[in-house]
C-alpha positions as CSV (number, residue, x, y, z in Angstrom):
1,X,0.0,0.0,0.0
2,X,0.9,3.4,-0.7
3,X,0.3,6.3,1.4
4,X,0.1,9.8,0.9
5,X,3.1,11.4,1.7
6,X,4.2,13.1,-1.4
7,X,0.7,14.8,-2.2
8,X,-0.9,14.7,-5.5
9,X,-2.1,18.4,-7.2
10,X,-5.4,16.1,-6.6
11,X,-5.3,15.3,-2.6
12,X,-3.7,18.7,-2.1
13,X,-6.9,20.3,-3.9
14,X,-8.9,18.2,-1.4
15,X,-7.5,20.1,1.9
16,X,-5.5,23.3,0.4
17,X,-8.0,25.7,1.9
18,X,-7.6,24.6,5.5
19,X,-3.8,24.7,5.5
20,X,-3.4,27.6,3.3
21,X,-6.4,29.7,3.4
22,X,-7.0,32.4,0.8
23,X,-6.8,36.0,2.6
24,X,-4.2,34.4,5.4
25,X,-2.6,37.6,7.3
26,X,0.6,38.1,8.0
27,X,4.2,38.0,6.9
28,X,4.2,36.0,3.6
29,X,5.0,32.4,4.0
30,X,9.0,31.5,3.7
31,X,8.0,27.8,2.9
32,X,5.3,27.2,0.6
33,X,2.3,25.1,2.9
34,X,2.4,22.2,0.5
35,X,6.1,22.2,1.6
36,X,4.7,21.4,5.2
37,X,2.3,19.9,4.9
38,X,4.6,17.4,3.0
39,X,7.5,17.4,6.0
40,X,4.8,16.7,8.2
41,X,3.7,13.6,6.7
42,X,7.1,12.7,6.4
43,X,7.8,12.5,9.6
44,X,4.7,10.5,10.6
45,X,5.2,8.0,8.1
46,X,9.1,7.4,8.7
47,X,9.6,8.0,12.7
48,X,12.2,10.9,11.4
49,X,13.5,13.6,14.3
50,X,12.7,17.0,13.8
51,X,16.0,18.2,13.1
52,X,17.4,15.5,10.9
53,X,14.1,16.2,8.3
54,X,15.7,16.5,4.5
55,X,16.6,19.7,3.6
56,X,14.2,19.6,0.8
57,X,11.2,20.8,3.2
58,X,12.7,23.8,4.3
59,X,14.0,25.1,7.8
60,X,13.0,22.3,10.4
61,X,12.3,25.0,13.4
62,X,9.9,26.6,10.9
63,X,7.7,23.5,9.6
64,X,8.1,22.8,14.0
65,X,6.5,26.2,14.4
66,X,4.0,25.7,12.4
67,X,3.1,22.5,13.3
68,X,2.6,24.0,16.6
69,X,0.0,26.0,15.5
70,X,-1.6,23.8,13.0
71,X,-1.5,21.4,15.7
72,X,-3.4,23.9,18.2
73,X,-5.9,25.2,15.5
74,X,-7.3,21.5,14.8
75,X,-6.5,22.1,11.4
76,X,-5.5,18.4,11.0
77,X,-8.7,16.8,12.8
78,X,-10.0,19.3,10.2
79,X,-8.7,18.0,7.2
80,X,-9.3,14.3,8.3
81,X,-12.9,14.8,8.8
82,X,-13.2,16.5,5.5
83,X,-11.6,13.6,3.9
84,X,-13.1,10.9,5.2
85,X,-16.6,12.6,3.5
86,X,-15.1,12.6,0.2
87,X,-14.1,8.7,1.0
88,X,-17.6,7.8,2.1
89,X,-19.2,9.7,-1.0
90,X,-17.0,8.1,-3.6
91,X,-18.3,4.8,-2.3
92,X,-22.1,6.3,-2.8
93,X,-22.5,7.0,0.7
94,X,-24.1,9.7,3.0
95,X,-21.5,12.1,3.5
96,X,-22.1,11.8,6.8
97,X,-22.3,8.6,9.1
98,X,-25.5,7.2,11.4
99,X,-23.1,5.0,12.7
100,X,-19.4,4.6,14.3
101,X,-17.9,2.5,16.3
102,X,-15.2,3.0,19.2
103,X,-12.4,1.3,20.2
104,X,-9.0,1.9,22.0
105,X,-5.2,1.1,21.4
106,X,-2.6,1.0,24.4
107,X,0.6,1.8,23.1
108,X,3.9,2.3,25.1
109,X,5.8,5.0,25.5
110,X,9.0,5.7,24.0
111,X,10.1,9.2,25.4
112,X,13.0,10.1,28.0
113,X,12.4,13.5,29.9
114,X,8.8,15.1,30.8
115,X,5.8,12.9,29.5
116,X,1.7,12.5,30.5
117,X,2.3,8.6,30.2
118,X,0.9,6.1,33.0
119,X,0.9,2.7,33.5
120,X,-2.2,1.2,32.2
121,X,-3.5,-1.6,29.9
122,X,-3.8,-4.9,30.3
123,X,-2.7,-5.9,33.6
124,X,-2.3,-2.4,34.4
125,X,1.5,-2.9,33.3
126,X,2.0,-0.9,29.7
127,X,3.9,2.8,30.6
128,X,2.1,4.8,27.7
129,X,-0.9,6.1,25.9
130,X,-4.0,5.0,25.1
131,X,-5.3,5.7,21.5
132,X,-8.9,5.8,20.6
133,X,-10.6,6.2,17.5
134,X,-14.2,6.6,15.7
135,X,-14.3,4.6,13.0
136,X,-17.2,4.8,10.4
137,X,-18.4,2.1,8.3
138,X,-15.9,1.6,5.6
139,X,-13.3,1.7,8.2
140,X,-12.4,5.6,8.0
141,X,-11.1,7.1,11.2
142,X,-13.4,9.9,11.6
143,X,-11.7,11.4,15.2
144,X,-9.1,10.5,17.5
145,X,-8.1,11.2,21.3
146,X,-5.3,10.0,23.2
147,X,-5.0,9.9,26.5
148,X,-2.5,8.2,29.2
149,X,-2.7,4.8,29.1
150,X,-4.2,4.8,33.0
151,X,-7.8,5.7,32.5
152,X,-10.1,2.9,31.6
153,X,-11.2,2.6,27.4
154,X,-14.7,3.9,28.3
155,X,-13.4,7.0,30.3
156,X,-11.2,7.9,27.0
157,X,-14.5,7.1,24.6
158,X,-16.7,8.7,26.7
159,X,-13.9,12.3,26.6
160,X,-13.9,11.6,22.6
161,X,-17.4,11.5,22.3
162,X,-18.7,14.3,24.4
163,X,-16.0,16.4,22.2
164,X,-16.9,15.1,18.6
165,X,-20.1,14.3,18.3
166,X,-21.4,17.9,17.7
167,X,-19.9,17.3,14.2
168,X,-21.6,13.8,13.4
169,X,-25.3,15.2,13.6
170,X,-26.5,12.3,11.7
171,X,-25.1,9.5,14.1
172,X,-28.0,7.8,15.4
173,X,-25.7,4.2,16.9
174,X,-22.2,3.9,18.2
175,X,-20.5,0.1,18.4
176,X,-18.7,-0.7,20.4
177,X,-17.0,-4.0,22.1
178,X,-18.3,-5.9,26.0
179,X,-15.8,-3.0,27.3
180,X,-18.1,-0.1,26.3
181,X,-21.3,-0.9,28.3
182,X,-20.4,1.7,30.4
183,X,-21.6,4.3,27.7
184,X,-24.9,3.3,28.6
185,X,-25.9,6.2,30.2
186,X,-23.9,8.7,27.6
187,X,-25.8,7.1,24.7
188,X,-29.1,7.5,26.3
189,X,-28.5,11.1,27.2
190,X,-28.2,11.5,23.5
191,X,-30.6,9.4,21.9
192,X,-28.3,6.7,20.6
193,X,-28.5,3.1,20.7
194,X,-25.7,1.3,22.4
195,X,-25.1,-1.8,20.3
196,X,-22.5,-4.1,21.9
197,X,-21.3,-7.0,20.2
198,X,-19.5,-9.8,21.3
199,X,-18.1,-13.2,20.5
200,X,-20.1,-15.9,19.7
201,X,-20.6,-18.2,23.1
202,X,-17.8,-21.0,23.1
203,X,-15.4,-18.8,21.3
204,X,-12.0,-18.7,22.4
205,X,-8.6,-16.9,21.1
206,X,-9.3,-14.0,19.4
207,X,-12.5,-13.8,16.9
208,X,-12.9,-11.1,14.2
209,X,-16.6,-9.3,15.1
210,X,-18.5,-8.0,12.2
211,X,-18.4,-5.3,12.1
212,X,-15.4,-3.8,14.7
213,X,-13.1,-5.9,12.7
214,X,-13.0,-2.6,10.7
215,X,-11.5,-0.7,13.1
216,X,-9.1,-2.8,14.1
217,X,-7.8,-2.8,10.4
218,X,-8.0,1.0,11.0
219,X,-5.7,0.7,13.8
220,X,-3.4,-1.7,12.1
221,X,-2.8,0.7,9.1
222,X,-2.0,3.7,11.0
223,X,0.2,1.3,12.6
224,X,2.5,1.2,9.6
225,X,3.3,5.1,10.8
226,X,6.3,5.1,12.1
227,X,6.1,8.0,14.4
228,X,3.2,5.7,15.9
229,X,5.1,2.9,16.4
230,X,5.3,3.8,20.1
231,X,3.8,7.3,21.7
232,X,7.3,9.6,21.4
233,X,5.4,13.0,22.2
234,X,5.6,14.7,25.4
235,X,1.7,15.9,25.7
236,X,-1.6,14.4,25.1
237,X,-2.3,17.2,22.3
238,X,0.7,16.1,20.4
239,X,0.4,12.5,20.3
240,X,-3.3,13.2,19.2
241,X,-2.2,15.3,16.6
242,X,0.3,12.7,15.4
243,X,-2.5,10.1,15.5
244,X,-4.7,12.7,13.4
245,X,-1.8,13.5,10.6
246,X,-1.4,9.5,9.6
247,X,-5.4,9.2,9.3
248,X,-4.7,12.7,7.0
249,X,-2.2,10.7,5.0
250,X,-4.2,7.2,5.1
251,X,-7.3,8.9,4.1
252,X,-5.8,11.1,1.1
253,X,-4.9,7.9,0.0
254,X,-8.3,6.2,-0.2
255,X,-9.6,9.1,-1.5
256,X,-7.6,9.1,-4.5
257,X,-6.7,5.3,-4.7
């Protein structure tokens, strides 16, 4: 599979007006925002430190400033939203989905110095963060939340939810595995069914379920993200961010595949 890294003049078209709007203030820009946006995806997809990025992309303390403040704006929650409707419509769907489903990822934590990781998991024994993702129907990550890896998988849905679903108006259901009952009370605050699915009695090892299997193949392609190989980032906003920029790059793909 190949990812979006190296934009297309098509996938850039797709998201150009959120990193580089038209009547932007300000000092013109030193390195063009296809530049950055670029260097960005670069480093998700190889693991690359900031200061050893090719020269090619400019100045690495000025693709790191902005960053910052694309990272601060939402602009690339933005942009993954935005492409996951042009996915969905492609395959004749509503632009928006009545359903997604919620799961979590512990990952460990890979960072000497200051850090928001906590022991957590399974077993309570995994020093890192815990990802979580909505995932729609075709398997598009829709929005992401990371957290550290100590609070339980329906505290961090429950936090993801509350913060997102203002921008899913059309959700009507949210799936989930046995380990989201707790959204019980969540769901019926907002008029949602709660459909939990599970195994099928007898079952034992682990058993794809129709259709979360979906988001676990989610999880497993942003896996292939380097800088998500384990949480390197030093706040919760930044190893969202991260989390958000590979679904960017994933998504582009699909869109244009």
């Amino acid at each position: 599979m190949s990812f979006a890294i190296a934009l297309t003049d098509e996938q850039w078209e797709l998201v150009a007006d959120l990193f580089d709007p038209p009547g932007r203030r300000g000092a013109p820009a030193q390195i063009a925002r296809r530049a950055m946006v670029e260097a960005m995806l670069f480093l998700a997809r190889t693991g690359c430190q900031w200061r050893y990025l090719p020269e090619r992309y400019g100045s690495w303390t000025a693709v790191w400033a902005q960053w910052r403040r694309w990272r601060a704006n939402g602009v690339w929650a933005a942009a993954m939203a935005r492409l996951a409707v042009v996915v969905r419509v492609l395959h004749d769907r509503e632009a928006r989905p009545s359903m997604v489903m919620v799961d979590a990822q512990t990952v460990k934590g890979g960072r000497y110095g200051p850090t928001f990781h906590e022991a957590g998991g399974r077993g309570g024994r995994t020093i890192g963060t815990k990802r979580t993702l909505l995932v729609e129907i075709l398997g598009l990550p829709l929005a992401a939340h990371a957290d550290s890896a100590r609070p339980h998988d329906v505290v961090a849905a429950r936090e993801l939810l509350r913060d997102r679903l203002a921008d899913l108006p059309s959700v009507r259901a949210i799936v989930g595995d046995r380990a989201y009952r707790g959204l019980a009370s969540l769901a019926d605050r907002k008029h949602l069914a709660l459909d939990i699915k599970a195994p099928p009695p007898g079952a034992s090892g682990f058993v794809p379920i129709r259709p979360l299997y979906r988001i676990e193949h989610a999880f497993a392609q942003l896996g292939r993200w380097r800088r998500l190989s384990r949480c390197y980032e030093g706040t919760t906003a930044s190893a969202r961010a991260w989390l958000e920029v590979a679904s960017v790059g994933y998504l582009a793909w699909r869109a244009t595949a």
